[in-house]
N, CA, C and O atoms as CSV, one atom per row, in Angstrom:
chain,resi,resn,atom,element,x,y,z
A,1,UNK,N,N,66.197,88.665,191.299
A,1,UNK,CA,C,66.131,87.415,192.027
A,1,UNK,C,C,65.095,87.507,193.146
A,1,UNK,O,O,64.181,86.690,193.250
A,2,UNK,N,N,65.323,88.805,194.199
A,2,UNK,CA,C,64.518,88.916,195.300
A,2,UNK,C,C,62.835,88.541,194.428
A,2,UNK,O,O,62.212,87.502,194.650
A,3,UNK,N,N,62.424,89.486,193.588
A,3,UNK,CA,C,61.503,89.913,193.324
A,3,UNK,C,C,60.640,88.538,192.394
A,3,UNK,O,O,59.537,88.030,192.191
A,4,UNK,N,N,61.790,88.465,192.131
A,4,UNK,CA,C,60.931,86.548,191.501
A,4,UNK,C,C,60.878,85.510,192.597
A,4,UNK,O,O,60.433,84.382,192.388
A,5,UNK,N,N,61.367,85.933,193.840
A,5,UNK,CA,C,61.090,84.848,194.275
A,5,UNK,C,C,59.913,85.535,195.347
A,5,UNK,O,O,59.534,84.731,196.199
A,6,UNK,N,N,59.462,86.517,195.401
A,6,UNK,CA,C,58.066,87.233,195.988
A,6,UNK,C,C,56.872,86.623,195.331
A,6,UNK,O,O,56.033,85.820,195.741
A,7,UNK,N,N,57.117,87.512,193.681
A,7,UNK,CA,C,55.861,86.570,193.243
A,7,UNK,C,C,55.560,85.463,192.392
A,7,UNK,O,O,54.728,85.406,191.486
A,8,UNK,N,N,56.601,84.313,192.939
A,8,UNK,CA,C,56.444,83.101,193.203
A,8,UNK,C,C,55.601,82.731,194.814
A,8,UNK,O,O,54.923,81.711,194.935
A,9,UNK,N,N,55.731,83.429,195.609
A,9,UNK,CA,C,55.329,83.257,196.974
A,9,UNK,C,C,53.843,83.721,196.475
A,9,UNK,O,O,52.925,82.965,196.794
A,10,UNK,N,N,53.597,84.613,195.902
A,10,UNK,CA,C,52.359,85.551,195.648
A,10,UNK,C,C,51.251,84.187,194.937
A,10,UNK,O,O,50.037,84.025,195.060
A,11,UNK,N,N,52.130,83.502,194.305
A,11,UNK,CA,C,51.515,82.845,193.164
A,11,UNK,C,C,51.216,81.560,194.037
A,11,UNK,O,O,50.175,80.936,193.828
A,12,UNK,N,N,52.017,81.194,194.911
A,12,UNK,CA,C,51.237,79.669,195.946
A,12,UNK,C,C,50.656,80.438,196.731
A,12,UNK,O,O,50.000,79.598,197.345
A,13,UNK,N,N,50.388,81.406,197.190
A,13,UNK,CA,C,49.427,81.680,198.557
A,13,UNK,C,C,47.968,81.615,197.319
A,13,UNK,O,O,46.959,80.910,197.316
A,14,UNK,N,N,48.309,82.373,196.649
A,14,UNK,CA,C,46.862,82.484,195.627
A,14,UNK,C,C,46.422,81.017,195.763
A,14,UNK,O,O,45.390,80.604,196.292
A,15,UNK,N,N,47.307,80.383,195.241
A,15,UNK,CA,C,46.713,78.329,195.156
A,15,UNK,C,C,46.237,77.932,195.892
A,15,UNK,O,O,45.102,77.464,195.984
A,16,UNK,N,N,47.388,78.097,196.874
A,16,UNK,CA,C,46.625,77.674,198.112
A,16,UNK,C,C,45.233,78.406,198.638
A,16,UNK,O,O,44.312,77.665,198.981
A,17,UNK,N,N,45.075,79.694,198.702
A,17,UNK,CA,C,43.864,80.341,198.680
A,17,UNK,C,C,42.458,79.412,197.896
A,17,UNK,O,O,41.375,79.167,198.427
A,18,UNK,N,N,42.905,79.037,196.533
A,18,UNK,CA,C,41.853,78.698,196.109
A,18,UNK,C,C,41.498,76.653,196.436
A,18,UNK,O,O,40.413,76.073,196.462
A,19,UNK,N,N,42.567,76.224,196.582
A,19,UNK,CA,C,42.675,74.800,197.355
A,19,UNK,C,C,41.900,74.840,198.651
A,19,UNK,O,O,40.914,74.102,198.673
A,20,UNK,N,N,42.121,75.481,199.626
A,20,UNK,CA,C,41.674,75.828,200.672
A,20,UNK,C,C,40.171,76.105,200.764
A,20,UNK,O,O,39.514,75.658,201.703
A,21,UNK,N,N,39.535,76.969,199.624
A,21,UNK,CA,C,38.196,77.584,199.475
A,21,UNK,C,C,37.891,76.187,198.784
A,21,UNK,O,O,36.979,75.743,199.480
A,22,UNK,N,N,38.113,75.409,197.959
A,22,UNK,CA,C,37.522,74.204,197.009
A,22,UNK,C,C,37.726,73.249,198.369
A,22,UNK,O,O,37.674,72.083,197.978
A,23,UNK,N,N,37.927,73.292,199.737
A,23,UNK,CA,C,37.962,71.979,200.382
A,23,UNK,C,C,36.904,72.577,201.537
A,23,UNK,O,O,36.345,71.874,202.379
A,24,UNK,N,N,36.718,74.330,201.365
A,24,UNK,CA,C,35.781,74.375,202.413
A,24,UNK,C,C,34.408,74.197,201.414
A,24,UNK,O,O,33.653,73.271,201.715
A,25,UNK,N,N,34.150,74.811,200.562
A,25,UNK,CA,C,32.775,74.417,199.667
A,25,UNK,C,C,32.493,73.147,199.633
A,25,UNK,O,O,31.388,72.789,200.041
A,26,UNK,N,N,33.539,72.080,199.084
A,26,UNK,CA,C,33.227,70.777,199.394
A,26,UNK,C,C,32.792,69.881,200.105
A,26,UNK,O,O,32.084,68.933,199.765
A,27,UNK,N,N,33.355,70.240,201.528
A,27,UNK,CA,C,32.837,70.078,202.872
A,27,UNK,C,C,31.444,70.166,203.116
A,27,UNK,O,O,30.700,69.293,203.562
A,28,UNK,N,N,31.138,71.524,202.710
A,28,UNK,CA,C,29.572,71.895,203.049
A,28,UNK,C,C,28.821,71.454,202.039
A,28,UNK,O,O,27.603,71.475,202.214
A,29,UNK,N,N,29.212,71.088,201.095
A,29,UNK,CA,C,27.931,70.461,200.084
A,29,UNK,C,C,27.567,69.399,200.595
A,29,UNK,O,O,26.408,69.198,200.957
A,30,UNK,N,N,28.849,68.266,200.732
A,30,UNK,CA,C,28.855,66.795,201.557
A,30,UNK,C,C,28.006,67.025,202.546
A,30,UNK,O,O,27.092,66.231,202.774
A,31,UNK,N,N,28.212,68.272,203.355
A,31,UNK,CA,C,27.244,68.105,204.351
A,31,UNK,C,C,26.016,68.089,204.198
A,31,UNK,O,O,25.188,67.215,204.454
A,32,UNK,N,N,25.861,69.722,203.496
A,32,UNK,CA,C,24.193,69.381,202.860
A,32,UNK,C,C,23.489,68.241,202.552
A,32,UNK,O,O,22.380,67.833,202.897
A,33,UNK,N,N,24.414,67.776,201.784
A,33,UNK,CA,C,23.482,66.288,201.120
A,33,UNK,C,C,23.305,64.987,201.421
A,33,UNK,O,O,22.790,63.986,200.923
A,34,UNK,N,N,24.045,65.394,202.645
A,34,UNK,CA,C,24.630,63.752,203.546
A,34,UNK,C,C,22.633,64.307,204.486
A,34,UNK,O,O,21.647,63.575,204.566
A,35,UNK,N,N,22.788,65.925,205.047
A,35,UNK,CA,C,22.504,65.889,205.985
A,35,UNK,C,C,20.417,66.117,205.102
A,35,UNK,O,O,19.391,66.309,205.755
A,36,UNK,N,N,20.520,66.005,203.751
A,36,UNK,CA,C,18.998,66.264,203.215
A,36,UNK,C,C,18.467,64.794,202.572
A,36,UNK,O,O,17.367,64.406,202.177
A,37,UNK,N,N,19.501,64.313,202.646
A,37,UNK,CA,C,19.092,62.872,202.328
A,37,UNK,C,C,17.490,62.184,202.011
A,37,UNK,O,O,16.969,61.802,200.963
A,38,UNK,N,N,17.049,62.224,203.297
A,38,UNK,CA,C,15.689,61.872,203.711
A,38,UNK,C,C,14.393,63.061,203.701
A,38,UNK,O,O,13.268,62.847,204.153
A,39,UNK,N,N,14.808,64.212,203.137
A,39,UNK,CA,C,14.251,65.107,202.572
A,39,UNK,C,C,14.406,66.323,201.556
A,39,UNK,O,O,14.167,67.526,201.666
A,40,UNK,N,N,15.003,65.367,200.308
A,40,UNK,CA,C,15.570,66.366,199.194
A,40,UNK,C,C,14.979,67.747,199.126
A,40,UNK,O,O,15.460,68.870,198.967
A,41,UNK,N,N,13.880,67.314,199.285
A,41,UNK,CA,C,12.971,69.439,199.011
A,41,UNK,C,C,14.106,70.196,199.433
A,41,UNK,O,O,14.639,71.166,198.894
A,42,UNK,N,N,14.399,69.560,200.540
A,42,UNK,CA,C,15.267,71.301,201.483
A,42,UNK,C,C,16.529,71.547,201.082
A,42,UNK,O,O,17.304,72.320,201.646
A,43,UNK,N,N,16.862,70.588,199.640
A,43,UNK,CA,C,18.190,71.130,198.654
A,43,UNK,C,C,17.636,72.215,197.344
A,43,UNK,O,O,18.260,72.502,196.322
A,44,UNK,N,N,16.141,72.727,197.801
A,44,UNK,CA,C,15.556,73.616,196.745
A,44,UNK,C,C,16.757,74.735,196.812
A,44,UNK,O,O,17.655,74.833,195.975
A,45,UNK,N,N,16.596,75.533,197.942
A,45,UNK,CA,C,17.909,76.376,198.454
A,45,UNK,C,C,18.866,76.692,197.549
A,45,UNK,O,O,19.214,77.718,196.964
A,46,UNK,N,N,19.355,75.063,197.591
A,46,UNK,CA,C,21.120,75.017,196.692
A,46,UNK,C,C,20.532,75.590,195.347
A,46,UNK,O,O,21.113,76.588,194.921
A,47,UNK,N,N,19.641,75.190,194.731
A,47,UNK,CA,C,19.244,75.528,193.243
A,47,UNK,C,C,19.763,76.836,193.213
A,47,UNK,O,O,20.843,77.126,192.698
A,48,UNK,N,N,18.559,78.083,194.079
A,48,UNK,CA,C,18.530,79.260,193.424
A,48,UNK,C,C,20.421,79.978,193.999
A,48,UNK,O,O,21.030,80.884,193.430
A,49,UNK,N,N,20.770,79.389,194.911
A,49,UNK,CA,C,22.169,80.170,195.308
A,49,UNK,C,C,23.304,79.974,194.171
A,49,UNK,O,O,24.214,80.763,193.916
A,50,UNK,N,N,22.921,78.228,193.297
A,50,UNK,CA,C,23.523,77.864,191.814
A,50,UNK,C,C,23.510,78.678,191.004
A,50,UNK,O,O,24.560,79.203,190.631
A,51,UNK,N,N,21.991,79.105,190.367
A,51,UNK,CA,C,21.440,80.071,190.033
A,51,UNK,C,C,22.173,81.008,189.581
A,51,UNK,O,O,22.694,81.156,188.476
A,52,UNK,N,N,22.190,82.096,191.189
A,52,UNK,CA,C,22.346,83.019,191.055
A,52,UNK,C,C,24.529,83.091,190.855
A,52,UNK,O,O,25.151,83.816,190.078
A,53,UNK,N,N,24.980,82.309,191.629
A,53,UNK,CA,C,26.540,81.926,190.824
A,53,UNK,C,C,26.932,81.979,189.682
A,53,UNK,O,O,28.083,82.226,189.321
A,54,UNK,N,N,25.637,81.661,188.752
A,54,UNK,CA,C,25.519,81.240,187.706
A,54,UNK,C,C,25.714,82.577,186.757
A,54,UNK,O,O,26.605,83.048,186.051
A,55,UNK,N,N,24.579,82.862,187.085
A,55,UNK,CA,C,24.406,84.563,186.565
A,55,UNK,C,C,25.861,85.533,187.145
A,55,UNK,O,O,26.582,86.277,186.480
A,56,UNK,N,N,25.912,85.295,188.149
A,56,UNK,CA,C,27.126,86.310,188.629
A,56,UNK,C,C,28.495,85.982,187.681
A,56,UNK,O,O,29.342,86.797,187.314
A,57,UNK,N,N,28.445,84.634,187.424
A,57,UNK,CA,C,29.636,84.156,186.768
A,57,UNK,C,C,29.852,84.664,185.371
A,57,UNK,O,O,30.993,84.821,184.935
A,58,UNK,N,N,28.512,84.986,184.487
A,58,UNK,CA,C,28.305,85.508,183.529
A,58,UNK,C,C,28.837,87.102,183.228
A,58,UNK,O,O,29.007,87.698,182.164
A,59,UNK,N,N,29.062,87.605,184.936
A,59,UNK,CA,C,29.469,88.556,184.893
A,59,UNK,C,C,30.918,89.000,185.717
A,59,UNK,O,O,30.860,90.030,186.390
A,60,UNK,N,N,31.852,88.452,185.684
A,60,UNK,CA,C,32.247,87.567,186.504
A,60,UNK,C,C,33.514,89.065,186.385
A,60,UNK,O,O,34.218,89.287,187.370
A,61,UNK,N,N,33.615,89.705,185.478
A,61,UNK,CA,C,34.849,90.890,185.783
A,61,UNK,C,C,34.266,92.238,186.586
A,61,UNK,O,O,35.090,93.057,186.992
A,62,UNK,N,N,32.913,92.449,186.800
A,62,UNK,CA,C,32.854,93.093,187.782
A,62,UNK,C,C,32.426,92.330,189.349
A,62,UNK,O,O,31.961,92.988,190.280
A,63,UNK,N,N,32.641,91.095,189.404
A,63,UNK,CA,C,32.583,90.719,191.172
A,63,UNK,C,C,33.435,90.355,191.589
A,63,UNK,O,O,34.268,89.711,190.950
A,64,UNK,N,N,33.572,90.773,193.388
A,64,UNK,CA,C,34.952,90.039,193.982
A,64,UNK,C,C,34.379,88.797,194.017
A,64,UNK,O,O,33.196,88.565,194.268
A,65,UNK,N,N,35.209,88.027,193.768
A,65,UNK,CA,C,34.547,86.096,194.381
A,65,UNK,C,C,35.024,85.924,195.979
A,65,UNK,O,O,34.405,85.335,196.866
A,66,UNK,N,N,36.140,86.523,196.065
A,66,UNK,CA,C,36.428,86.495,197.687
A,66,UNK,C,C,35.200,87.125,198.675
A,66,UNK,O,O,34.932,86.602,199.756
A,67,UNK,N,N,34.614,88.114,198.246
A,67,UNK,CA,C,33.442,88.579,199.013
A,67,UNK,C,C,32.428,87.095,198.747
A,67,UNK,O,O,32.306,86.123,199.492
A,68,UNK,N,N,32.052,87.253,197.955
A,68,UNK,CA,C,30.567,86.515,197.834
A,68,UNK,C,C,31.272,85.242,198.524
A,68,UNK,O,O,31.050,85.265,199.735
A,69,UNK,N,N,32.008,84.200,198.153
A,69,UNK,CA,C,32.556,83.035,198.956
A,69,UNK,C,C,32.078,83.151,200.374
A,69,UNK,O,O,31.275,82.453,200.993
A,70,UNK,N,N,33.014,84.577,200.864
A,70,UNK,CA,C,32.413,84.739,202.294
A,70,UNK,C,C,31.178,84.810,202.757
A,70,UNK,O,O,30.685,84.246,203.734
A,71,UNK,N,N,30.773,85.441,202.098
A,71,UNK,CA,C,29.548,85.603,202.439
A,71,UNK,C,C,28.592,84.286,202.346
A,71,UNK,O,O,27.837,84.240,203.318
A,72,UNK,N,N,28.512,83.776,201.917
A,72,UNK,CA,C,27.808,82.374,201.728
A,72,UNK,C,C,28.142,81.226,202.631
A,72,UNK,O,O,27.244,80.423,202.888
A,73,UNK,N,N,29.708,81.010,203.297
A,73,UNK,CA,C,30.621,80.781,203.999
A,73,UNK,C,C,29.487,81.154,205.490
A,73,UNK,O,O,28.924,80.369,206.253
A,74,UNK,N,N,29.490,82.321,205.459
A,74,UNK,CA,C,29.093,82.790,206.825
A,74,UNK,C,C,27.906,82.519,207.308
A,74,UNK,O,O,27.644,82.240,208.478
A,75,UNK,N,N,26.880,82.629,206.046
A,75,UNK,CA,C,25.336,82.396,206.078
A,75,UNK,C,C,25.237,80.823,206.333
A,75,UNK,O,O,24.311,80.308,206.959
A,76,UNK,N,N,26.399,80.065,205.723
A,76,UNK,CA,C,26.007,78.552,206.053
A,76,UNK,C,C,26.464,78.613,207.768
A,76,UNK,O,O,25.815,78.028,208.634
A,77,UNK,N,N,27.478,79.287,207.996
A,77,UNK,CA,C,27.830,78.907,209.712
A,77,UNK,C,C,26.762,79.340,210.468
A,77,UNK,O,O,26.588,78.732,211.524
A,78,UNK,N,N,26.062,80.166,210.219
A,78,UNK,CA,C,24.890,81.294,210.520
A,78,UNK,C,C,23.754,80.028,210.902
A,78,UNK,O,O,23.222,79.681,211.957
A,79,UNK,N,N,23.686,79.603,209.671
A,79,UNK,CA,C,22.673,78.571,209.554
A,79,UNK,C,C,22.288,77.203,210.721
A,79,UNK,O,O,21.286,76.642,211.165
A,80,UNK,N,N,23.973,77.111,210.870
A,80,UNK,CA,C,24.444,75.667,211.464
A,80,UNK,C,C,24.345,76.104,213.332
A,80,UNK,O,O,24.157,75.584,214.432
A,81,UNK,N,N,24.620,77.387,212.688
A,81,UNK,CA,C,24.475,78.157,214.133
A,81,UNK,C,C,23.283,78.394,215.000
A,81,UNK,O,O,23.347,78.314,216.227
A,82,UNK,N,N,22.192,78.688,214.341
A,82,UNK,CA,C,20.745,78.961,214.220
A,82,UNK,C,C,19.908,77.510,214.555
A,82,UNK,O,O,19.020,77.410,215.402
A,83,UNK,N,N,20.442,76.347,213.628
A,83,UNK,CA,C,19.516,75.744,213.094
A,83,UNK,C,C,19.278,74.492,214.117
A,83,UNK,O,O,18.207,73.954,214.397
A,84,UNK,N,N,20.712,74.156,214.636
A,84,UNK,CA,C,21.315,72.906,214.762
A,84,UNK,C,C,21.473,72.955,216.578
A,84,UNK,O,O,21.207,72.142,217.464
A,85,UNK,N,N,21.882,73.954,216.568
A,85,UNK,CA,C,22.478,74.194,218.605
A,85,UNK,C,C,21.254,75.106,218.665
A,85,UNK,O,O,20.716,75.889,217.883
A,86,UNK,N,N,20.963,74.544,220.330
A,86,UNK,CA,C,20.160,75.155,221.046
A,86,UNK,C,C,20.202,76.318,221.231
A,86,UNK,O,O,19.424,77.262,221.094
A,87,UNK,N,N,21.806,76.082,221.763
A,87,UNK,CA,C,22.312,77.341,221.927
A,87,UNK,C,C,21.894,78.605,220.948
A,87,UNK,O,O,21.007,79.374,221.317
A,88,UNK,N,N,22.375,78.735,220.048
A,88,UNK,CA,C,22.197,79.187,218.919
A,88,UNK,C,C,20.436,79.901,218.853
A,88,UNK,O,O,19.928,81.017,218.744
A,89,UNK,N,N,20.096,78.842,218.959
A,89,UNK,CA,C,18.051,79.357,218.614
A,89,UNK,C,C,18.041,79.971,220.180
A,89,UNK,O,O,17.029,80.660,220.307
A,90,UNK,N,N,18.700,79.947,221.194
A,90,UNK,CA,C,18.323,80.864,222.140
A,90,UNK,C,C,19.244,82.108,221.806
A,90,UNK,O,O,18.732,83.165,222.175
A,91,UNK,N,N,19.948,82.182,221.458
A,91,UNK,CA,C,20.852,83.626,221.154
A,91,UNK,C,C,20.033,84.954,220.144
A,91,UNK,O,O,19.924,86.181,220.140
A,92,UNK,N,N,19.606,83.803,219.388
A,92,UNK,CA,C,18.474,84.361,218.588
A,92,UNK,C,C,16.793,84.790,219.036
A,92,UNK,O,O,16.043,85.736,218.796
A,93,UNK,N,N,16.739,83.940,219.554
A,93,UNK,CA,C,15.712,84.061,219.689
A,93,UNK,C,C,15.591,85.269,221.122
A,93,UNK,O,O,14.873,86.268,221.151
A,94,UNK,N,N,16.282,84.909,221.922
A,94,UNK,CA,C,16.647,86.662,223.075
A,94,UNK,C,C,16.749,88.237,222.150
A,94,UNK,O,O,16.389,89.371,222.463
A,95,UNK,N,N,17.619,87.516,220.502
A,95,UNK,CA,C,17.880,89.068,220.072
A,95,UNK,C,C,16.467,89.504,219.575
A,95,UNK,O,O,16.119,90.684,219.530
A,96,UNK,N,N,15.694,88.466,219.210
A,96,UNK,CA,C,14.417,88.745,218.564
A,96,UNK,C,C,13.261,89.272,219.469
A,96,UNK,O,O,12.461,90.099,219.032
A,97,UNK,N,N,13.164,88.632,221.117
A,97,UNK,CA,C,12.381,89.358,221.654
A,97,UNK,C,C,12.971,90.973,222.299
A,97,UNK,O,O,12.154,91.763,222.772
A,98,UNK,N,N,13.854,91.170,222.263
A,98,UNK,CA,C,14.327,92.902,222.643
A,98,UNK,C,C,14.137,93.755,221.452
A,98,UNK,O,O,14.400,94.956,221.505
C-alpha cells in the first residue's frame, strides 16, 4: 500500500515536472516571437538550437533532457540579462574590462 502510494507521488511530480518545463518553453518562444516580430532574421538562432534538438533527439537514450532544458533555460535568462537591462550590460561589461 505504502509503496504504491510513493510511486504514484513519483509519477505526478514527474508530470508535473514536465507541465511545468512545457509552460516555461512556451513562455519564451511567445516571447521570442512577440519580441522579433519587426525583425524575423534574429529568429535565425531558434533554427540552429531546433536543429540541434533535433539531432540530439535522434539520439535521445544517451542525453539527460533535464540538463540540456537547463541549460538553454539559463542562456535565455543570460540573454534577457545581458541584452535587455542596463544593468546587466554593465555587470558584463566591468567583468570584461578586468
Amino acid at each position: 500500500m505504502f509503496i504504491s502510494v510513493l510511486q504514484s507521488m513519483k509519477l505526478g511530480i514527474r508530470h508535473l515536472s514536465k507541465i511545468i518545463w512545457s509552460i516555461i518553453i512556451a513562455c519564451c518562444i511567445i516571447f521570442v516571437v512577440i519580441d522579433a516580430r519587426d525583425e524575423p532574421i534574429r529568429l535565425a538562432s531558434g533554427g540552429g538550437l531546433i536543429g540541434f534538438i533535433i539531432i540530439g533527439y535522434k539520439h535521445r537514450s544517451h542525453i539527460v533532457w533535464n540538463q540540456v532544458l537547463w541549460g538553454v533555460f539559463l542562456q535565455f535568462l543570460f540573454g534577457l540579462f545581458i541584452l535587455r537591462w542596463s544593468f546587466g550590460k554593465q555587470v558584463f561589461e566591468c567583468i570584461g574590462d578586468k
